[in-house]
C-alpha positions in Angstrom: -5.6 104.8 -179.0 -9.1 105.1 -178.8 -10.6 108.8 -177.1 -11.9 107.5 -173.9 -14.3 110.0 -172.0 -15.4 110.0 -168.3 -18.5 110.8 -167.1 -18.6 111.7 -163.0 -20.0 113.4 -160.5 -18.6 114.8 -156.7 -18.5 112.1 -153.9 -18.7 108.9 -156.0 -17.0 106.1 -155.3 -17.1 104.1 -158.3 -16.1 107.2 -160.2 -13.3 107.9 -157.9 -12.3 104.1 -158.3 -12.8 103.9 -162.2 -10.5 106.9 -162.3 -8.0 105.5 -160.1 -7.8 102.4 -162.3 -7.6 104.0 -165.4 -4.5 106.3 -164.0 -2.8 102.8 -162.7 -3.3 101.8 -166.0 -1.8 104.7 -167.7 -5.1 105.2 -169.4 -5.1 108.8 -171.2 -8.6 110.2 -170.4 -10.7 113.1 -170.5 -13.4 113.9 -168.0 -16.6 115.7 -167.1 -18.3 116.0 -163.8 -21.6 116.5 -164.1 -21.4 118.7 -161.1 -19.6 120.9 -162.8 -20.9 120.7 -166.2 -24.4 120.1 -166.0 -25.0 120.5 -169.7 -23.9 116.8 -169.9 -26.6 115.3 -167.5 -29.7 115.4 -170.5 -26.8 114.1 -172.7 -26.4 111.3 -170.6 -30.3 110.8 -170.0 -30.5 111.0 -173.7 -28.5 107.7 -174.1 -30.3 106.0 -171.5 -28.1 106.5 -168.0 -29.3 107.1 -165.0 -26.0 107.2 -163.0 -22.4 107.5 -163.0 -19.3 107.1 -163.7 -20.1 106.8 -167.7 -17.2 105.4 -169.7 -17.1 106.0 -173.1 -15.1 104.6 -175.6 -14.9 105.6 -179.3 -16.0 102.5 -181.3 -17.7 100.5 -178.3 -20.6 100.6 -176.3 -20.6 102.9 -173.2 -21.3 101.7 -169.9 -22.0 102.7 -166.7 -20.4 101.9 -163.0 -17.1 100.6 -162.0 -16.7 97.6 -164.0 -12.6 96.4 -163.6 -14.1 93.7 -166.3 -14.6 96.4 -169.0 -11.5 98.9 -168.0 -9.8 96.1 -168.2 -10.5 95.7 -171.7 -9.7 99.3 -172.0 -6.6 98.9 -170.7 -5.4 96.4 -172.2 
């Protein structure tokens, strides 16, 4: 399976709901809040998103905000 990565921050609700779909899902994942690791904020920026949740997916385009449509793909 493909590494999937989580952007997020504190007191979002599209992260919290991107992250509750993907652990209904039983979607292994790894994440960084932005809160807590800041260092990943210009490495966001850098590709071009100004807001969270980021999902990234090894081999497909990232995207941002809760989007059942594209975890859905993820899921499988």
């Amino acid at each position: 399976m493909a590494k999937i990565t989580l952007y997020s921050k504190n007191n979002c609700m599209q992260c919290k709901m991107t992250k509750r779909y993907l652990t209904e899902h039983n979607v292994t994942f790894e994440e960084h809040n932005i809160n807590e690791q800041p260092q990943y904020v210009d490495y966001l920026k850098e590709r071009g998103f100004m807001a969270v949740p980021v999902v990234d997916v090894d081999g497909q385009q990232a995207f941002s905000g809760f989007r059942p449509d594209q975890l859905q793909t993820i899921a499988g």
